[in-house]
Structure formats: C-alpha cells, structure tokens
N, C-alpha and C positions, 0 to 999 in steps of 0.2 A: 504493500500500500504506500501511497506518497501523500505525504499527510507537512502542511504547513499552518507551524505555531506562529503566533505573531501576538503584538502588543504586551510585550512581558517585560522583565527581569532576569535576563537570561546567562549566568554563571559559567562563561564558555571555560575559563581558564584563572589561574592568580594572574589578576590584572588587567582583565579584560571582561568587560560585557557585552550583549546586546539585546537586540528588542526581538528579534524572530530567528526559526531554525525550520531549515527544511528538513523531511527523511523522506529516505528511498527506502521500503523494506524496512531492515533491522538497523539500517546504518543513517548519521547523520550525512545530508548529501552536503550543504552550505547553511552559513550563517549569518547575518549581518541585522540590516535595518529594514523596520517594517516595510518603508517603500520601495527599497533595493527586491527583498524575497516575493514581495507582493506581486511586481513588476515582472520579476521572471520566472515565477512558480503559479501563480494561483489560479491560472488558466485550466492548469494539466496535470493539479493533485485531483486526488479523492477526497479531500476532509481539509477543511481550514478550522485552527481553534484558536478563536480568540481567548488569550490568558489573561483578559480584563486586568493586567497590572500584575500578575503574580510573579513569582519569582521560582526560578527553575535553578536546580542547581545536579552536578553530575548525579546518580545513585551513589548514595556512600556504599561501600565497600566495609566492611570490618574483618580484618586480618588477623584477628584470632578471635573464636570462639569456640561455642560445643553445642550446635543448633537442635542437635535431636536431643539434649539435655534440657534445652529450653524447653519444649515440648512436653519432655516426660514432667517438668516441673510441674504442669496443668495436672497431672494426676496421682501427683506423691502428695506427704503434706507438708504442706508451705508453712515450716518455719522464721521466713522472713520478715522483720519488724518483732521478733518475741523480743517484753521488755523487760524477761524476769526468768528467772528456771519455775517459775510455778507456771509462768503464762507456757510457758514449753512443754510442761505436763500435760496441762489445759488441752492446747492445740493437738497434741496427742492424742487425748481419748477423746475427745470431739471426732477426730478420723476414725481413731478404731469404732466407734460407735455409727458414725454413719454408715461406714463401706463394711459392718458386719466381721464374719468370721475369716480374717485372710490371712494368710501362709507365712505375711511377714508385714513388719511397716518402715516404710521408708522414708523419711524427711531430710529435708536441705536448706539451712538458711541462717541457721541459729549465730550470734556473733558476741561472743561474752562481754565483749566491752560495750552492748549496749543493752545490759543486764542492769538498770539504773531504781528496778526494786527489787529489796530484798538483797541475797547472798550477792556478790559480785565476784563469780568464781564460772569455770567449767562448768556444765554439767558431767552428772556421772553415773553410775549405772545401774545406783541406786534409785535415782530420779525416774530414769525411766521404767524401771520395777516399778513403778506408780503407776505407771499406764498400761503394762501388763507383765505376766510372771511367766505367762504361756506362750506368747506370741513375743519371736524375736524383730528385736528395733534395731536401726542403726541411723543416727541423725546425723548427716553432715555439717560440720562448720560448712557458713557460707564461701570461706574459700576451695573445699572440698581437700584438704591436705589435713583436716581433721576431722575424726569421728568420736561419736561415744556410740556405745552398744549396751544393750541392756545384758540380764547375766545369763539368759534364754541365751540369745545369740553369741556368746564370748562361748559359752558351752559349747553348741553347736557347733561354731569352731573351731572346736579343740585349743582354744589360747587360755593356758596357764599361765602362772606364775613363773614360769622355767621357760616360757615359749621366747623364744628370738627371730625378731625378723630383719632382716639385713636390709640397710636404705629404712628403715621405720621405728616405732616405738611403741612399745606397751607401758601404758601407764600403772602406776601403784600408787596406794596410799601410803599414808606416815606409818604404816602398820606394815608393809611390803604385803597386800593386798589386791588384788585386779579393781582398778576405780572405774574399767571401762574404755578409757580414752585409750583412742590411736591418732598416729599417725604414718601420712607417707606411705610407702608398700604395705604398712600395717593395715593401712584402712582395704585397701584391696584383697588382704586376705582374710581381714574381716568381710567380708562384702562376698567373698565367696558362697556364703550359707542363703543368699537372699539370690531365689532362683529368675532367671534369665525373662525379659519381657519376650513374646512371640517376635514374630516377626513381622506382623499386619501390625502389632500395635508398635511396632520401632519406626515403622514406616509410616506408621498417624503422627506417630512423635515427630520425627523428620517435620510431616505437612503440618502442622500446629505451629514448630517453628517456624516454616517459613511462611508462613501465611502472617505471623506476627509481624516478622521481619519486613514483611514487603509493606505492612500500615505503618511502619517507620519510616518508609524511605529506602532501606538497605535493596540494595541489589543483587548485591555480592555478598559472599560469605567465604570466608578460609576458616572451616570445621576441626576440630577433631571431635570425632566421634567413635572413630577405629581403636582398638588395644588388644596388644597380648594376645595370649594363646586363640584366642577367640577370632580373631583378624578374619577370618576366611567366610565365618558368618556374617561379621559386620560390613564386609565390601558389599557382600552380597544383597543385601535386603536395602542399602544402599543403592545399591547397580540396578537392582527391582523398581525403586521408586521414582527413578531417573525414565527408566526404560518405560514404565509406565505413566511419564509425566504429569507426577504428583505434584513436582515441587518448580514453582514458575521461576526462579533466581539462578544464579550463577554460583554455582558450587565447587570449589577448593579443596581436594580433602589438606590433612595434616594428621597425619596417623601414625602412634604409639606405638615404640619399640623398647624396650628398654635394657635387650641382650641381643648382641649377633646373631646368635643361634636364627631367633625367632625373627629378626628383620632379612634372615638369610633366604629361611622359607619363603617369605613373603615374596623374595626378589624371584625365587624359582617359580613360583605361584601365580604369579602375577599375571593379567590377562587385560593390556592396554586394550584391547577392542571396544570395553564396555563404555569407554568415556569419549565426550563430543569436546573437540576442543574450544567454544565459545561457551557449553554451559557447564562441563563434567569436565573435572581433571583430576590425576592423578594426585598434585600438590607434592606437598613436601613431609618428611620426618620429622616431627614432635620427638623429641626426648625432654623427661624431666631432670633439672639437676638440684634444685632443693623447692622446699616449702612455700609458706606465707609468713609474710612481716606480721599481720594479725594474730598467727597463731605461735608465733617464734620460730618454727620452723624452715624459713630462708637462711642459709648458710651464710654465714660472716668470717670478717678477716678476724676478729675481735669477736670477745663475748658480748652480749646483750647489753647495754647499759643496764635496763632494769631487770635483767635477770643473770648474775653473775656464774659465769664457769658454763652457760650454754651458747652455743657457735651455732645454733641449730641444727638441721638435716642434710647431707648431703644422700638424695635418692638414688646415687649411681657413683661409681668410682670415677674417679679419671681416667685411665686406663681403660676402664669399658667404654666409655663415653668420646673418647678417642676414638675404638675401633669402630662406632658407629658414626660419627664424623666420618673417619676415611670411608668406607662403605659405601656411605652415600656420597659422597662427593665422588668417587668411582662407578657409583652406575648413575650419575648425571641429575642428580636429586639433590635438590637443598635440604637442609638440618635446621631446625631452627630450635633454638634448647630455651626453654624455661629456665629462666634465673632470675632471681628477684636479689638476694641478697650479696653485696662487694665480693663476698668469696665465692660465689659460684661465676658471679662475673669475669671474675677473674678467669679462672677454671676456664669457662670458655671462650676465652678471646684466645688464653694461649696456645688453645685447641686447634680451634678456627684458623689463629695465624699460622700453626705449626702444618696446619692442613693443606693451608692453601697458597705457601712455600711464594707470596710477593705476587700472585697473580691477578692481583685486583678483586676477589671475591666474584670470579662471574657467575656464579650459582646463585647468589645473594642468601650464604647460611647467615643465621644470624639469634639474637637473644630473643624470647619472646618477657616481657613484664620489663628486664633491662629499669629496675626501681632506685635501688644507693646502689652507687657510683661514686666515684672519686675523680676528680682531675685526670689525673692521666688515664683511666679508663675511658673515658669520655672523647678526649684526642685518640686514642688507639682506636676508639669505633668510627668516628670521622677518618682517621688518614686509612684505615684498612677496609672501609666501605663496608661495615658489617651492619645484618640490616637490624633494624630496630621496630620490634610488634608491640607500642606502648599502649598505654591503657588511662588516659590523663583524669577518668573518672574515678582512681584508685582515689585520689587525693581528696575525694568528698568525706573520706574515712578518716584516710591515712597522715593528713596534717597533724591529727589531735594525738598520733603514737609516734611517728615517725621518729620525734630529738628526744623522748624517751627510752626509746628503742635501740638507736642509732649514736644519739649525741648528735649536740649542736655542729659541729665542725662536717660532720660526715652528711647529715643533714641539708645542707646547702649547696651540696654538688650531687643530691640526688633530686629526679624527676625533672629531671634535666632536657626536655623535651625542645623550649625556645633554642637553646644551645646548640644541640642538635639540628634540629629542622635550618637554622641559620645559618649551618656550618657545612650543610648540603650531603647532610648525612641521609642515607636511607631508614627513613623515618615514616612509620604509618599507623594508623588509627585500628582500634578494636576494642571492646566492652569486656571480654571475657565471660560472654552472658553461659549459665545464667551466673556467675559469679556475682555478676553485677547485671541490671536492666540493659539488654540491647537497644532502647531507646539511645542513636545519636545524639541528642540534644542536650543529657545531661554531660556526654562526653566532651563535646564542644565547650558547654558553658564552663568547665574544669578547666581544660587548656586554656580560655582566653582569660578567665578571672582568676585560678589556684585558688578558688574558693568553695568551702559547700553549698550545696543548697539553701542554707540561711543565708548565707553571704557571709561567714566566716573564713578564715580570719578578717579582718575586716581590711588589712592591706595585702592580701595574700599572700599563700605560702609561698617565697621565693619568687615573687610580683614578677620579678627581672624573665623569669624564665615562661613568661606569658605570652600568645600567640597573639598576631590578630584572626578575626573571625575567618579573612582570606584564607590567611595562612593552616589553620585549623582545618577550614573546607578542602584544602588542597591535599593535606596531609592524608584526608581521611577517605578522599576519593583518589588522586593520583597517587598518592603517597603510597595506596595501599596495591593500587595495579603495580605499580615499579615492585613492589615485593611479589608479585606473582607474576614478572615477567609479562607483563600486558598493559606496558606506557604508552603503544603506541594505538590504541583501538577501546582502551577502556580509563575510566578518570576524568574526563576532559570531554567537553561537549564541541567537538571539532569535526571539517568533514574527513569521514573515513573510519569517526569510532561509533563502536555502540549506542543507539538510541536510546540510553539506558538512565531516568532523571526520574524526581520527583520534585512537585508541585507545590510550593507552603502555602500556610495562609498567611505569612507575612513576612517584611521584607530581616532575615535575620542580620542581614549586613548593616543596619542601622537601628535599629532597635536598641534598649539598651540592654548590655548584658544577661539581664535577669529576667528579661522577657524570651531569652533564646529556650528556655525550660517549659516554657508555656505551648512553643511550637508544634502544629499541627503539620500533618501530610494532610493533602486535598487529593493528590495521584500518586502513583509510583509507575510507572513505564517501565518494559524490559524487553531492550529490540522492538521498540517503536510499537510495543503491545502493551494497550494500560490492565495491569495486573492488580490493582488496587483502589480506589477510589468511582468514583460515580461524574 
C-alpha cells in the first residue's frame, strides 16, 4: 500500500524534523514538507492521513528484555507495589484462594526496600508458610536474582542445610537454619520443582507481551526468553508463534547459556531456516555475570559499603565466561553479559578486549545493565566500542541505594549514560521488563531528568549525566538498531527504512519533563501496518 502522512510532527532523525512521510509497502519511500509530499504523492497513494499536528517518532526498540515474562506476569501473582511482608502474605492467599487448588504459586515483584510497614527485612519462608504449608511458593525479588521459597518447596527440592550451589546462595538464619532465601543459580534450582507452562500458554504469554508492547509504542524487542537445558523447547514454541503470526513486532532473541557444553549443543542444533530477517532473528548470547544492586548480589571491586565483607555474586567464573565469549565470537554471534556491579565490569571488558584482540568490536559484544563504573571503565567502553544495553529507568529506585551501597566517590561515575551517549559510545535503551514496566516513557523521563517519578532528587542524581529528550529518542530507537546491526533500515524515519513509528498525543519534545510520564500512544505502525490504535 502507498499511504501519505502529512500535517504532523515528524521525528525523522536527532536533528531533524518534518511535516509528512510517504510509504511504499513496509518501507518509508520520502520525506519532507507537507507541500513538497503533497505535490508528488497524493495523486497515486491509497490513503492520505492527516496527523492533525501529532507527533511521530521512530518505534522504540528496547534492547533488553524478557517479553514472554511480561506476559506470564498477567497470570502469576503480582507482587509489585507490596508495602509490607504482611501485605505479601495478603496478596498470596488472595491468589491461592481465587485460582483454587494449584500445583504451585508463583509471584514476582516483591522489593524489601519498599517494605515501609512493619519488619523492614527479607521475607522468609516462614512468611510464606502463612499462605500455605501444602502448596509450594517461590516469590521472586522484582529483580529476579532473588527468591524466597516456602518450606513445601525448599523440601521438594531437596535444599538442605548442606546443599551448595555454585554461582548462588542459600540463605540461613542466626540459628544456621534454611530462612528460605536464594539467590542467583540458587533461584533456578529452586525453581526446578515449579513444573513447566504448556506450550499454547508460552505462546499466549509471548502475545500478551507483545500486544502490551505495541500500546507502548515498542516495535522492536531484543528478548530473552530462551535458557539452559531446556533451549530446544523454548526456540520452538517460539519459532511456533512467529510461524503462526501471533506476534505483530520485530523480535530479537538473546538466549541463555551459561556453560559451553550446552551453548555447544545449541550451535549443533541450530536450525536458521525458522527466522525472517526483518521480523525473526536469531540475536545474540545473554550470559549472566552477577546479580542486582537491590539485592546485593552485583559483584564489586570492594565490599558493600553497607554490608561489610560481601562482594556479592559472581554467577559464572571467568574462565567459563571467557570460553563462551570466544565461542560466540567464533561462530559470528555477539555476547552480551549482564553486569551491573564494577567487578563484573570489569570481568568483562577484559574479556571482551582479550576476545576481540584490537578489532574494533565488529560483532558489537557488549555489557547489558553496565550500572557503577569507574572512570576508566567508562573510557575503555568508548575507545573499544563495547556496546552498552542501559536501563536509565533503574534510577527511579536506585538513587535512594546507590552511595549507600556503593559510596559516594564510586557513585558518581556510575549511570553514566550522558557520558557515554556523548562520547559516541554504542549506547541503547531497554526497560528490563518485566523487571521494570516496559512503558518507554518512564524510561525517557529517567534519562532526561535522573529523577523518580516524584521528581526526586530534586536536582538529580548526577544532573550532569542527563540526556536531552532528542538525545534519549535516538538512543532508544537508533541506539538500539546499531546494537542489533540494523542502522541502516531501522531507528530513523528515512527513505529506505522501516515504516515502523508511533503516534502521541503530545508533542514530548516540548513539554515539560514531567509530563513525558503522562504520554499516550494514539498508533503504533509496523511496516507501514497500524498494529495498535484506532
């Protein structure tokens, strides 16, 4: 179809606007001014749309998430916003009483530090013995790098007092006691006892995400939703929903290895045919290398400030995490590792560098979260072009822990995103949902102010290292193509790339600040087919 917009606000690039855009198909053909496009299209389209003044900006793209997570959120129980361990019990049998007699319960969301009645602690597995003695539970911290389990489920799987799991942690109490809590690999082989969703319902999960996604705005997605031994099911039901065009967006995987063995299989395994390369890709390897700053468990150079003599998690050796770098940089795959805290940053830059032996990074492996930093970490990911999958929404939390956690000194060379992005580092946007809401909007408003959602701190954390709105938009739509190798067809409303934009209802580029939170999708288009909106 050949379809001309006109009369808008039209977000071609950083630094440029205009009023109309023509498509041919899936592709933008030209763009300029209402009377230029008018004059030489509107004879010999199908469809003229007047955008009565609105404002069009690329599809954001988000560059790291876990979309069929988001999904499955709709139907676990939503511990997000609990403001207590009682309110956490509450919400507990509130689920197990509605949804009746079930096999297991599973919630995601809980965050102790906004635990502001009552204990201001963990919960533990006592707590959740409140909500049942029969039926095992495991609630994820909202970052998902920690659990608790009730004492059903710690049984079930076999974790004692004597039990070790390497890369993770079982908790005890002052008694040397099981309190419940895991972390890291722990949570996963706790998690083993909590049997497998079908496979129609992984693929409603998938559509639930992306149907979310697209009333955002998001176009794109770089997923992971793939892990471990399980890999061969997960492409598949996957490769199902694609082939069955469930899911209207552009999808990315980024799939979990966490041993050669089993990233080796996968390369044997492998079966390129199932993916289209403008909607289905193969992507790149997620490996983790530590925790969350929320839960302590990001790996540091230094203990904790406020927690002396812990360095956090590191979820993988060096050495292993090496062989899986080289690996994939050998069969033509980028790596992108989870790091949040200086020491795992470290860890893998000298990886990265050691991998990639002065070649410019043409793969684009790179940190995904990339949170404290140091000075000269920061210059070694600018001079060695290592990409960066930040997350500028963390900061609506993580101002209030951060120089607690960290100290003031180390504190100020992290989240370091203006720095970056100015420094022409590859640099791109993504929520971490559901870690965090995939709504773009709170994302943006993070990077341009370093403030939360009140509008704390009230001169922001680290003001200096604040976007403009431009700059934000570009990060979070071009920024995040250049990490998927697709600068030149996706990001940018130019001719030759994807028709691929969403419609506000106001203009975010003027506005102020605290109204970019407020922001509406009116459409969401994908390949010049409106996927969203009326």
């Amino acid at each position: 179809m050949r379809q001309l917009l006109f009369n808008g606000k039209i977000f071609v690039e950083k630094g440029r606007f205009c009023e109309a855009v023509y498509i041919e198909g899936e592709r933008v053909k030209d763009v300029g001014s209402d009377d230029q496009l008018r004059q030489k299209y509107e004879n010999q389209t199908e469809k003229v749309v007047d955008l009565q003044g609105a404002t069009v900006i690329p599809g954001f793209n988000d560059s790291h998430l876990h979309l069929s997570y988001v999904g499955e959120g709709m139907a676990i129980c939503n511990l997000i916003g609990t403001d207590s361990i009682d309110d956490l019990i509450q919400r507990g049998r509130s689920y197990h009483k509605d949804r009746g007699q079930l096999p297991f319960i599973l919630g995601r969301g809980w965050n102790q530090d906004f635990f502001l009645k009552g204990e201001n602690r963990l919960p533990h597995r006592k707590d959740l013995d409140r909500i049942s003695l029969d039926t095992p539970i495991v609630f994820d911290r909202v970052c998902g790098h920690v659990a608790v389990g009730n004492t059903k489920a710690l049984e079930m799987a076999g974790i004692s007092v004597m039990t070790g799991i390497p890369g993770g942690t079982i908790g005890k109490d002052s008694r040397g006691q099981l309190n419940g809590i895991v972390t890291e690999n722990a949570v996963t082989f706790l998690k083993r006892i909590i049997p497998r969703w079908k496979k129609e319902e992984r693929k409603e999960h998938l559509r639930l995400g992306a149907e979310y996604a697209l009333s955002k705005g998001i176009t794109s997605v770089q997923s992971a939703d793939v892990s471990g031994p399980l890999f061969k099911e997960g492409f598949q039901w996957i490769h199902e929903a694609f082939q069955e065009k469930m899911i209207p967006l552009r999808y990315r995987h980024q799939f979990n290895f966490q041993d050669p063995e089993g990233f080796r299989e996968y390369l044997k395994w492998e079966d390129q045919s199932a993916y289209r390369e403008d909607y289905y890709e193969r992507g790149s390897l997620k490996i983790f290398k530590d925790g969350s700053l929320g839960g302590r468990t990001a790996f540091m150079k230094k203990p904790y400030r406020d927690d002396p003599g812990n360095y956090g998690v590191e979820a993988i050796e060096d050495e292993v995490l090496y062989s899986l770098v080289k690996m994939a940089d050998q069969a033509g795959i980028a790596a992108v590792v989870h790091g949040i805290g200086d020491g795992a940053v470290e860890s893998i830059l000298k990886i990265i560098e050691t991998v990639d032996g002065g070649r410019g990074n043409p793969l684009r492996h790179g940190i995904v979260h990339n949170q404290i930093t140091d000075e000269v970490q920061l210059k070694r990911i600018i001079q060695g072009k290592i990409a960066v999958l930040a997350q500028p929404v963390f900061i609506d939390y993580d101002w209030k822990i951060v120089e607690d956690r960290v100290g003031e000194d180390l504190a100020k060379t992290s989240y370091a995103f203006g720095t970056l992005y100015r420094n022409h580092a590859l640099i791109s946007f993504g929520t971490d949902a559901p870690v965090e809401d995939l709504d773009p909007f709170g994302n943006l408003y993070a990077a341009v102010t370093r403030k939360d959602k009140e509008g704390n701190p009230e001169e922001g954390y680290n003001s200096e290292e604040g976007l403009t709105v431009e700059e934000a938009v570009d990060a979070y739509t071009y920024g995040s193509a250049v990490n998927e190798h697709k600068e030149r067809v996706k990001g940018r409303l130019l001719p030759g790339y994807y028709a691929d934009f969403t419609v506000l209802d106001r203009d975010i580029f003027r506005v102020d600040a605290k109204e970019i939170l407020e922001t509406k999708v009116l459409n969401t288009v994908v390949g010049g087919k409106r996927v969203y909106g009326n």
